[in-house]
C-alpha positions in Angstrom: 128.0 77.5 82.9 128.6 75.6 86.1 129.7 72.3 86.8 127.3 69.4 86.5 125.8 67.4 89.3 125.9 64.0 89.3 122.5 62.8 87.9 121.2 59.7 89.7 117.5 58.3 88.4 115.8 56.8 90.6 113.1 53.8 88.3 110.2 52.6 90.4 106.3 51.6 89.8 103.6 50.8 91.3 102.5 53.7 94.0 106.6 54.5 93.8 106.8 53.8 97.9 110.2 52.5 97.6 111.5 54.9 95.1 109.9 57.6 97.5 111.8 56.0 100.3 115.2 55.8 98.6 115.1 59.3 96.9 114.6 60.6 100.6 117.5 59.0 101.8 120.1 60.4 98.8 118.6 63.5 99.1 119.2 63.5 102.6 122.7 62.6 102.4 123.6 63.2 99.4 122.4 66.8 98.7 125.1 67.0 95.5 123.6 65.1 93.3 120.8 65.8 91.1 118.1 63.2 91.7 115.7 62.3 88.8 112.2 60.4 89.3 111.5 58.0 86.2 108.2 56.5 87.2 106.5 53.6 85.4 103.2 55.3 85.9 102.3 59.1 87.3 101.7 57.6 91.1 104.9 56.4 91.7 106.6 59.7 89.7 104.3 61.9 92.3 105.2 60.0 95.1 109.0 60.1 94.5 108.8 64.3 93.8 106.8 64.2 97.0 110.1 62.5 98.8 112.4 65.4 97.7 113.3 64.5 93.7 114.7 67.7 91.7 112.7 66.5 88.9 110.8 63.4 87.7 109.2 62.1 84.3 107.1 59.3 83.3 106.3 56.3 81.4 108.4 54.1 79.2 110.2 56.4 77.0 111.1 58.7 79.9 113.0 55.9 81.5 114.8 55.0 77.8 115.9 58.5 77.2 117.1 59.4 80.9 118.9 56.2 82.3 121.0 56.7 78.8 121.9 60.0 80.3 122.6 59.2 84.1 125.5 58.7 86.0 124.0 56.0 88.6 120.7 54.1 88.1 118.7 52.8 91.4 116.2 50.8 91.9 114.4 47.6 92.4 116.8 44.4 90.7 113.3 44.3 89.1 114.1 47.0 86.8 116.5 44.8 84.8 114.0 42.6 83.8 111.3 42.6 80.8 107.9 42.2 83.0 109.1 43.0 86.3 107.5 44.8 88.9 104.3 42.8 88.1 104.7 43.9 83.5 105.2 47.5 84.6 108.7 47.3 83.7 109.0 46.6 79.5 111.5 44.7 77.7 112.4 47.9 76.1 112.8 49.5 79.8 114.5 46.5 80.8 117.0 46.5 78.1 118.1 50.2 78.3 118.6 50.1 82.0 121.0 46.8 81.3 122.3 49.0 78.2 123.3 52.0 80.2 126.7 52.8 81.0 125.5 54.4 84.6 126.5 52.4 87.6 123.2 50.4 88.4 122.8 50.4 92.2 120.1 47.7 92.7 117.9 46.8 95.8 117.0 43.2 96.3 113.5 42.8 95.4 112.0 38.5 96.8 108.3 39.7 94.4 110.2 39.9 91.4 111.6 35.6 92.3 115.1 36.8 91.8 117.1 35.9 95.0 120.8 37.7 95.6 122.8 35.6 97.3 124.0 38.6 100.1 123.9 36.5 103.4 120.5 37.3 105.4 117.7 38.5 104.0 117.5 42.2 105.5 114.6 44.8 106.0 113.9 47.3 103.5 115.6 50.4 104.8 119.0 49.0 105.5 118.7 48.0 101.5 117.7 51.2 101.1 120.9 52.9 103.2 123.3 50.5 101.7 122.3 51.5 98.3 122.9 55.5 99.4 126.4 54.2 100.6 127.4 52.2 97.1 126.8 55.7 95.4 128.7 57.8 97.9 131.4 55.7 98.3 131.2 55.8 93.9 131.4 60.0 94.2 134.3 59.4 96.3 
């Protein structure tokens, strides 16, 4: 058997435009790892297999069973919290992304009223690049 890639889950909802975005740019630079989809609903797993994920699942227990198996978690700072991304995120969601031992790589998310304190408020895709950077500079 070979070695093991890296697994990093990518957790999004909605129509899964960020997590499309953001699985894009690890797959881009990052073409070591294996990059798993955990969508909240089908749209945003097909939209992140559409931006280059090796594989994707869906719904509540999917994101329970894999971020329990993954070495980084990324998404939204929504996904630590029961109810976020509008309810789409479950307190049972919630808690096994806080209860994972992968290295959570979260984007700052204003929607969800939880504010970072990071200095300026920044557009989406440099979020989105500095999260690529946190887990290559992890691999490292």
């Amino acid at each position: 058997m070979g070695e093991r890639k890296p697994l990093v889950v990518v957790v999004d909802g909605h129509g899964g435009g960020m997590g499309k975005a953001l699985v894009a740019r690890i797959k881009e630079r990052l073409p070591q790892v294996h990059v798993r989809a955990l969508g909240t609903n089908s749209a945003a797993t097909e939209a992140m297999l559409k931006g280059g994920a090796d594989d994707g699942a869906t719904g509540e227990n999917a994101v329970i069973f894999n971020v329990a198996r993954a070495d980084f978690v990324a998404g939204s700072v929504a996904i630590l919290m029961a109810n976020g991304l509008m309810g789409e995120i479950s307190p049972r969601m919630a808690q096994a992304v806080g209860d994972s031992s992968a290295i959570k790589v979260l984007i700052p998310a204003n929607r969800c009223g939880i504010r970072i304190a990071t200095g300026e408020e920044q557009p989406l895709r440099r979020y989105l690049d500095h999260c690529v950077d946190i887990i290559s500079t992890e691999l490292a």
